[in-house]
N, C-alpha and C positions, 0 to 999 in steps of 0.2 A: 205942240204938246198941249192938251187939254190942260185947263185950269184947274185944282182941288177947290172943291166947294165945302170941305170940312173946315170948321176952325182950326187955327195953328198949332192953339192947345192940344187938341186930339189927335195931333200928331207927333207921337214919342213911344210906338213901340220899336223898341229896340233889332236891331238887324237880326239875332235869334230867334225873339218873339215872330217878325214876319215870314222866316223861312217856315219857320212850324205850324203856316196856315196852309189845310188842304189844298187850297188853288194852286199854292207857291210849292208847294211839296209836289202836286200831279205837273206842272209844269218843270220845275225842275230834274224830272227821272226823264222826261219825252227826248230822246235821242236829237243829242246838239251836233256840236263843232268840237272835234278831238283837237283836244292841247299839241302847241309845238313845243311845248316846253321840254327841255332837254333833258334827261335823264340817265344818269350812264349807275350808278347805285348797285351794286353786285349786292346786297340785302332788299331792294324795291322791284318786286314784284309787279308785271302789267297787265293787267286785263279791262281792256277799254274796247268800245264799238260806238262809232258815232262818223258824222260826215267832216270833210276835208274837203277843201277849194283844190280843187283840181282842173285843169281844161275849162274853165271860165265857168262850171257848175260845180254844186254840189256833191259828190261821190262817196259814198259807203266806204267804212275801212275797218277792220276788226283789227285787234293787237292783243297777241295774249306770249305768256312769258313768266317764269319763273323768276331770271333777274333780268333787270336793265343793260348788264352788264357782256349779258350772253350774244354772240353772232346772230345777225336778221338774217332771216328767210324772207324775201318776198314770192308769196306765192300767188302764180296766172289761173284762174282758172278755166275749164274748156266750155263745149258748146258750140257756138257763143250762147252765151246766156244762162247758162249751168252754175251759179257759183257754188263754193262748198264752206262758205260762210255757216250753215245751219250744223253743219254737221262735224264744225271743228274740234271737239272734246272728244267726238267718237274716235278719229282718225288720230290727230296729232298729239295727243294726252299726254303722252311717253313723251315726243319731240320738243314739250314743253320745259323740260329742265333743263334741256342743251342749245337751245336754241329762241329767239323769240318770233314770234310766226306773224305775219303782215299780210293779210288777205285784205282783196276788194271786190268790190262787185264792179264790175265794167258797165262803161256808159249802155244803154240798154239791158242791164240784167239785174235782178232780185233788187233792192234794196235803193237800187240808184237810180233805176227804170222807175221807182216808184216816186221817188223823191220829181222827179226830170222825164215825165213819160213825154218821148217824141210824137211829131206826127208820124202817119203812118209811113209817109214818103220821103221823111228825113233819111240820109242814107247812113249806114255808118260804115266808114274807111279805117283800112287796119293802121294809117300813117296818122289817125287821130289817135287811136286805143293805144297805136304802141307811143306815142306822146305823153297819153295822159299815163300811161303804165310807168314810164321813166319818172314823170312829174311824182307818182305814189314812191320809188325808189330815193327821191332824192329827200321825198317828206320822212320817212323812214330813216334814213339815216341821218338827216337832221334832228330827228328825236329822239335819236340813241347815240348820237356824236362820234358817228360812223364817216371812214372814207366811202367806205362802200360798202355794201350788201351782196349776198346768195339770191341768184334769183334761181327759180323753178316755174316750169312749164308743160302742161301736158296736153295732148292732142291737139285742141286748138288752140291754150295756151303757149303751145310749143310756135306755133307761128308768130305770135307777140311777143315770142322770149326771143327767137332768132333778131325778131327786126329792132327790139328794145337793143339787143347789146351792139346788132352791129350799130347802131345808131349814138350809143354813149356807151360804149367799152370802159370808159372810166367811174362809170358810176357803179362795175361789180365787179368781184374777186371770182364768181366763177359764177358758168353755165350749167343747170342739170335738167336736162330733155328727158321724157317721157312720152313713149305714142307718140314719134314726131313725125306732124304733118308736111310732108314736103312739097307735092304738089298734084293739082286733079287727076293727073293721069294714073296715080297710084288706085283712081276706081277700078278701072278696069281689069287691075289684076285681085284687086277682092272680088271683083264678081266672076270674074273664073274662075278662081279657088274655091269659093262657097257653090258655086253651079256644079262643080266638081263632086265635091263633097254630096250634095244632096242627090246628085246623079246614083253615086256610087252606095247611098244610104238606101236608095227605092222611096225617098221623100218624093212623090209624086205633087204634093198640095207645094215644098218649096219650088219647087225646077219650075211648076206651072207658072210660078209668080214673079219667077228670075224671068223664063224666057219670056212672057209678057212684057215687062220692062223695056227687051231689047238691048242691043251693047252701050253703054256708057259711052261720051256723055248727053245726059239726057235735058230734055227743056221742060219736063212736068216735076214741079217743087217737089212731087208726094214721090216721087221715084227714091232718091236717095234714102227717105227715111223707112223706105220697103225693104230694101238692101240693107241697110243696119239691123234691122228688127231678124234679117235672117243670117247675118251675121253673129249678133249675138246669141243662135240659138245654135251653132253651132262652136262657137268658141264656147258655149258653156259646157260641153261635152268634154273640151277636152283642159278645162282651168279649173282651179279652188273656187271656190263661192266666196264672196264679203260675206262677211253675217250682216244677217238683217238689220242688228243692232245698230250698224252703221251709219244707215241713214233714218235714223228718228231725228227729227232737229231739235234742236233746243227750246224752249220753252218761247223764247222773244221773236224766232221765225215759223209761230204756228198762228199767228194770227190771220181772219179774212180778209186784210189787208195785206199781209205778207205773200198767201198764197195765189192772191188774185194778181198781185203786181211779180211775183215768177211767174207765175203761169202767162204772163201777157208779154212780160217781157222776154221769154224762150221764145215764143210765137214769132215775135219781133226779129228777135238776134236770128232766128233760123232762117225767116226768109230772106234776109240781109244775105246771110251766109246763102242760098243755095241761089237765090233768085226767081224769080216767076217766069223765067224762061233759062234758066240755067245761066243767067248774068251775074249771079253774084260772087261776092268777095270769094269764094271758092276758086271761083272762075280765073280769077286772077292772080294766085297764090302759085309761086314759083319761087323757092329758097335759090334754086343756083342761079339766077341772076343777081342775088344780093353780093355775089360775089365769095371765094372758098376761105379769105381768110380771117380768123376770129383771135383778137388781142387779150385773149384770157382762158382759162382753162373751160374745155367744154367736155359736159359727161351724157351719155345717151343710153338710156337705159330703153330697152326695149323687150317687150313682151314675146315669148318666143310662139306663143300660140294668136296674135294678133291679128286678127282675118280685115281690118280696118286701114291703120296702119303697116302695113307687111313688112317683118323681118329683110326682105331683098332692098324693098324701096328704102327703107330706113338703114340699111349697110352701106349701101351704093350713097346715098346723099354725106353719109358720117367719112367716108373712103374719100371723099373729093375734098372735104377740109382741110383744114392746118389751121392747130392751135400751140400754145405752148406747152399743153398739156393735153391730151384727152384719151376716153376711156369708153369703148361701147360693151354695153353690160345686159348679155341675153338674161332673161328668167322665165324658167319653166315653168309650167303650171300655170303662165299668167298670160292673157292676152291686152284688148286694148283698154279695158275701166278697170279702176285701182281695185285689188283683189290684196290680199297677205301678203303671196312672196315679193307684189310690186313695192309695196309699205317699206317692206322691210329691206327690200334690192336700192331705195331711194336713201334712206334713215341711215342703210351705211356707206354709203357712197359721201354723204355728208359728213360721219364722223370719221372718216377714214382720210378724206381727201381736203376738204374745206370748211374744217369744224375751226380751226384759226383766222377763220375771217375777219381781220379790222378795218 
């Protein structure tokens, strides 16, 4: 520690007087290390965002909440590399009074990508995310003086939520699935379906870009995200729209640092996820091997217009389970990205089923 080279004398501004100097004020707002301080207060309100020791790094974690007091949600989000950290007031506002909400950014995505950017050739494994996603579940309920938490998952979240629970079923009161990813061969029946569809439409510009492709699966990284992009122009046909409003982010994730370090880190998480020869974590992702049986109640809500996820592949994987509880919950209008009636097919799935979570 360097020396002070002031007299001793000139040393007596008071600990108020120093916070109140601009350096001490700009450094104090620059996003820390969230408090494990324990809070259970049904009058103390949370809204905090800041990093957490997680998996030997630094990790992003947002908490918002009307009381201390209310059931945690810990929410996965998809991608990889997609978080929905920016856009939490638009979506959960309402979920705020009943609930308190636990979002992170995953190693490689927004926030945490930015803090920890890997090399390019670092890999990332789902048996790390789903480690460090438990480690956030256990930080979560140590700060709300929880046995356990709700967790939730969607699309690719849903595969960190299957392997989080089966891996520590005691760390949560209940499973709720969203767009669950079961495993690679469900491409093949969206590229039928959608090759279908644009056949029977006279879409000559889609069919030409399906059948160029070829059947699934494929070893060019850019394939998959061909097939999504014609995927969702046909699930828009026939689902609600988000409003726009939706995704404005909030003022703290609109900066060129914020947008450079998403935008690098989706880069990232995707080719991790598809591979450069169709080797990645994709490739690999098989729920029914983790074995059918789950030690807590599990809820699968699924989009009935879902051309990603498909309604058959996600019944058939829901059908082979056992839980002590569970519940698969079609919704019309809605296919695989969060739309209204999904909002609202989730929001009461929770206050119906797992809103007494301790």
């Amino acid at each position: 520690m360097p020396r002070l080279s002031l007299p001793f004398a000139a040393i007596t501004l008071t600990l108020a007087q120093i916070m109140a100097m601009p350096q001490v004020k700009a450094a104090a707002s620059a996003p820390g290390m969230l408090s494990d301080r324990v809070c259970t207060a049904v009058d103390k309100p949370v809204d905090e965002k800041g990093f957490v020791a997680i998996g030997g790094i630094e990790q992003w974690v947002q908490v918002k909440g009307a009381s201390c007091a209310n059931p945690v949600i810990v929410l996965i989000h998809g991608g990889p590399g997609n978080p929905e950290t920016p856009y939490t007031d638009n979506l959960y506002k309402d979920w705020q009074r009943d609930f308190t909400l636990v979002q992170w950014d995953q190693r490689g995505a927004g926030m945490t990508y930015g803090r920890n950017r890997p090399a390019e050739d670092e890999p990332l494994r789902v048996e790390r995310l789903r480690d460090d996603g438990i480690e956030v579940a256990r930080w979560a309920a140590k700060r709300f003086g929880r046995r356990q938490v709700i967790l939730m998952g969607s699309s690719w979240g849903s595969v960190l939520g299957v392997n989080m629970v089966k891996a520590s079923p005691e760390s949560f009161c209940a499973y709720i699935s969203t767009s669950q990813w079961v495993n690679r061969h469900g491409q093949r029946g969206s590229y039928d379906a959608v090759l279908a569809l644009a056949r029977a439409a006279g879409d000559q510009d889609s069919v030409a870009k399906l059948e160029a492709l070829g059947l699934p699966p494929w070893t060019n990284p850019r394939n998959p995200g061909i097939l999504r992009r014609v995927l969702r122009k046909y699930e828009a046909l026939s689902t609600d729209p988000a409003p726009k409003s939706w995704w404005t982010p909030a003022p703290e994730y609109t900066t060129a640092k914020y947008e450079a370090d998403y935008t690098d880190g989706e880069d990232y998480s995707w080719l991790q996820f598809v591979g450069w020869k169709g080797d990645g974590i994709s490739a690999h992702i098989d729920l029914y091997q983790l074995g059918p049986g789950f030690d807590l109640p599990f809820y699968m809500i699924q989009g009935e217009q879902d051309l990603l996820t498909m309604p058959d592949t996600t019944k058939r994987y829901f059908d082979s389970i056992s839980a002590p509880r569970k519940a698969y919950v079609p919704v019309p209008r809605a296919g695989h990205d969060l739309n209204p009636p999904m909002l609202a097919a989730q929001y009461k799935i929770l206050k119906e089923n797992v809103g007494m979570c301790r």
